[in-house]
Each structure stands twice: as structure tokens, then as C-alpha cells.
C-alpha positions in Angstrom: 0.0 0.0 0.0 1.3 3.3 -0.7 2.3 5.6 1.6 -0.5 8.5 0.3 -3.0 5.6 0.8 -1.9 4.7 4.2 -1.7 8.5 5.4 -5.4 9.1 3.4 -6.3 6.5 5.4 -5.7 7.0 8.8 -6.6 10.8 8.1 -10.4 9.7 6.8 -10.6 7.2 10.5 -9.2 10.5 12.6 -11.8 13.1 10.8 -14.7 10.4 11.7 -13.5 9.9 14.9 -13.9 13.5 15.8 -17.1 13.8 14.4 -18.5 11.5 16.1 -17.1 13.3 19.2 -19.1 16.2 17.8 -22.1 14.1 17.2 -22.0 12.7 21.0 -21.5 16.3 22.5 -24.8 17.5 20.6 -27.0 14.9 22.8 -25.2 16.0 26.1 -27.8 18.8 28.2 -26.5 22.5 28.5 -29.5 23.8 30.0 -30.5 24.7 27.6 -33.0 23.4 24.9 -31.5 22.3 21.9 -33.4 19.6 19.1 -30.5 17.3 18.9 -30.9 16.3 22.5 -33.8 14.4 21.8 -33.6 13.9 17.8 -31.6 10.7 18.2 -34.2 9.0 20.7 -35.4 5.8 18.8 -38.9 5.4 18.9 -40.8 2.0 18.5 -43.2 3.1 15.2 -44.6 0.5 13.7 -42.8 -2.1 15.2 -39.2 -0.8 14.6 -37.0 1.5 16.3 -37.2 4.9 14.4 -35.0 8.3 15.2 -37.3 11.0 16.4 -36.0 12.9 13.8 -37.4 11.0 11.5 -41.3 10.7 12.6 -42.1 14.4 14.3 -40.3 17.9 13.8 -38.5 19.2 16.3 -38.1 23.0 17.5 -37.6 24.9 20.8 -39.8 28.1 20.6 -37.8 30.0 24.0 -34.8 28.6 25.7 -35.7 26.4 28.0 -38.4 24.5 25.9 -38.3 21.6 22.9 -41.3 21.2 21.6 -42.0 18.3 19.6 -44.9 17.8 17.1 -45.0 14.1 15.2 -46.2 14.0 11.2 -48.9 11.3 12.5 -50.4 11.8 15.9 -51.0 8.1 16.2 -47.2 8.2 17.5 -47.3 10.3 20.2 -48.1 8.2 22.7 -44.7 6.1 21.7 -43.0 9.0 21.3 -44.2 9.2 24.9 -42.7 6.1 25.9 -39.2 6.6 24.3 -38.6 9.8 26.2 -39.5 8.4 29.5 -37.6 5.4 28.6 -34.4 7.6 27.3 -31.4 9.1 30.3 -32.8 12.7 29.5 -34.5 12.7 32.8 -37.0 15.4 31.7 -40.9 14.6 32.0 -42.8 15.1 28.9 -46.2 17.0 28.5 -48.6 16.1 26.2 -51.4 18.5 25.1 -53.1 15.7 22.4 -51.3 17.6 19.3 -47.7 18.0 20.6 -45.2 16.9 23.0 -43.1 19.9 25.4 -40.1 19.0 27.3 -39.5 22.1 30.0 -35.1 22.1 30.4 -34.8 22.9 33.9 -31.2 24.7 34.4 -28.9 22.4 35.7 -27.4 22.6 39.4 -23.2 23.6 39.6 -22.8 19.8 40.6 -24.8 18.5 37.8 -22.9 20.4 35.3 -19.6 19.4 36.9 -20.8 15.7 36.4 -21.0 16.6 32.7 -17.8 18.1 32.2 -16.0 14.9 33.3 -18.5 12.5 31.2 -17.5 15.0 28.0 -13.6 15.2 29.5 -14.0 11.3 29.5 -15.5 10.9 25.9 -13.1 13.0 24.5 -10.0 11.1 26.0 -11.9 8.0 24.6 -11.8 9.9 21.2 -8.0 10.6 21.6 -7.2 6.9 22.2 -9.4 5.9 19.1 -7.2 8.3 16.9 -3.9 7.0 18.5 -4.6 3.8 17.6 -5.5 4.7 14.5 -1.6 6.1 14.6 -0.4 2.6 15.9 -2.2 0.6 12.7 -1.0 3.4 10.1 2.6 3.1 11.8 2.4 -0.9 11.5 1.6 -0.6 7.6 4.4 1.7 7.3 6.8 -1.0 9.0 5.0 -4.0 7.3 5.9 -1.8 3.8 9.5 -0.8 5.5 10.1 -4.9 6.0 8.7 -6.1 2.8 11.1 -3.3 1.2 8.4 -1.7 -0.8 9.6 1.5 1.3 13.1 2.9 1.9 14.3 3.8 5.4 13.9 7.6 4.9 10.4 7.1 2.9 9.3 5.7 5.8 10.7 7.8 8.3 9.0 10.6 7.3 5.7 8.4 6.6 5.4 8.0 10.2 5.9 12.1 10.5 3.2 12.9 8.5 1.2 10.4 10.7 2.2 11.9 13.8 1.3 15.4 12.2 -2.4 14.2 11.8 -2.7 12.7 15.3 -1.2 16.0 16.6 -4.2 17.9 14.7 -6.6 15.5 15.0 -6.1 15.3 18.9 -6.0 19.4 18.7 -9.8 19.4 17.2 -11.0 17.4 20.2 -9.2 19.0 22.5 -11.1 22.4 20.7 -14.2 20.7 20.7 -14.0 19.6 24.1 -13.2 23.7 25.7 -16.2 24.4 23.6 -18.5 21.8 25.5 -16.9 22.7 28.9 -17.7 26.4 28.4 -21.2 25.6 26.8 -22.1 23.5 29.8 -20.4 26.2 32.4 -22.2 29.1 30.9 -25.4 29.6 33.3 
């Protein structure tokens, strides 16, 4: 494999990890009402799980307020069930057209509790992308060994590798001052 290929590579796994990162911090409460906490809440419609999303439009009309309104009021009852079910914590109300989750603010513990869980997924996120280093670094050897690449060639493979897990591990560590703040700011 090429050493363009390999780098490619390991840069595409990196990029995903971090949006994932991204994608998890979205569902994480601020205190503040935002759709994506509840958009990725399956439902059970029609027999199989179905994202929120997908079934009802989501919006928040003030701050502390989601207000969810499904495309077929036959689901809102499961829609109901699912947000019970889910860790939000929040009670749902349900008027007979729409459902409204009230955000309470969130206590100074609470939101301390949050910054290590996000602290936590993004250290998971920096361990997914070093391994991602470690593979790209044993393709580089395997290439070194089976002298497809010379010493220097490979040398400065496993820079350019190093690069992208120093600015891949940058953007997380970005994304995760971003969440902290978010989560800080009362």
C-alpha cells in the first residue's frame, strides 16, 4: 500500500472519529434546549426503532423549551414512551397535538458531572485516533520490512502520521473547551 494511501487513510478514521465526538457532545444537556438532544431518541413506530427525527419535527420556541410535534399523531403516545424510557430525565407534557419538554437549568454539581463525562468521551476519542496512529505506523513498518519502502520514505511516513494525530487530537481537545464552556455558561 502506498504511503499516500496509508496516510489518506488514517486521516479519513481520525476526521470520523472526531465527528462522532461532535455528534455525541450535541445529545449532552447544556440547559438549555437544543433539538439534537432528543432527535436521536429511537422510537418503536410501527414495530421498529425509528429516530425521532425522523417521525415528528423538532423545535424549541424560547430557551428552556423543545417542543416536539409528530407527522402522524398516532405516534405520540410512543413518542411518549421513548422519552420516558431515554437518560434525558425530563418529563414530557402532552397536550393531544404535541409533546413539550420544559429544560430545567442544571445545578453547579450537575454540570460538573457533565464536564468529566464530556472530558471522558473525549479522552476516549483521543485513544481511538492513537490507535489509528499505531495501525497506520504498523503498515508503514509492514511496507519498511517487505522493502516496498526505503528507510527515509518511511521515516517521514510516520511524520506525516504523527502530524495528523497531533491535529486531530488538537480538534477534540477544541471541541471539548467548547463543551466545557457551553455546559459552564449559566
Amino acid at each position: 500500500m502506498p504511503v499516500d494511501e496509508i496516510s489518506f487513510e488514517a486521516e479519513e478514521k481520525m476526521e470520523r472519529t472526531v465527528d462522532v465526538l461532535k455528534a455525541e457532545f450535541k445529545g449532552i444537556r447544556t440547559g438549555r434546549a437544543s433539538p439534537a438532544l432528543v432527535e436521536h431518541i429511537k422510537v418503536q413506530y410501527y414495530g421498529a426503532p425509528t429516530p425521532l427525527r425522523q417521525i415528528a419535527n423538532i423545535s424549541t420556541p424560547d430557551p428552556q423549551l423543545i417542543s416536539i410535534r409528530p407527522y402522524a399523531p398516532s405516534a405520540l403516545k410512543d413518542i411518549e414512551k421513548a422519552i420516558l424510557a431515554s437518560e434525558l430525565g425530563i418529563t414530557p407534557s402532552n397536550d393531544g397535538k404535541a409533546i413539550r419538554l420544559g429544560i430545567p437549568p442544571l445545578s453547579e454539581e450537575r454540570r460538573k458531572q457533565l464536564c468529566h463525562h464530556v472530558k471522558r468521551m473525549a479522552e476516549e476519542a483521543k485513544v481511538s485516533i492513537r490507535n489509528v496512529r499505531r495501525d497506520a505506523n504498523k503498515h508503514v513498518d509492514k511496507e519498511e520490512d517487505d522493502s516496498v519502502l526505503s528507510e527515509d520514505d518511511a521515516k517521514r511516513a510516520k511524520k506525516e502520521i504523527q502530524d495528523l494525530t497531533d491535529k486531530y487530537e488538537g480538534l477534540v481537545e477544541e471541541a471539548l473547551e467548547r463543551k466545557t464552556q457551553e455546559i459552564m455558561t449559566v
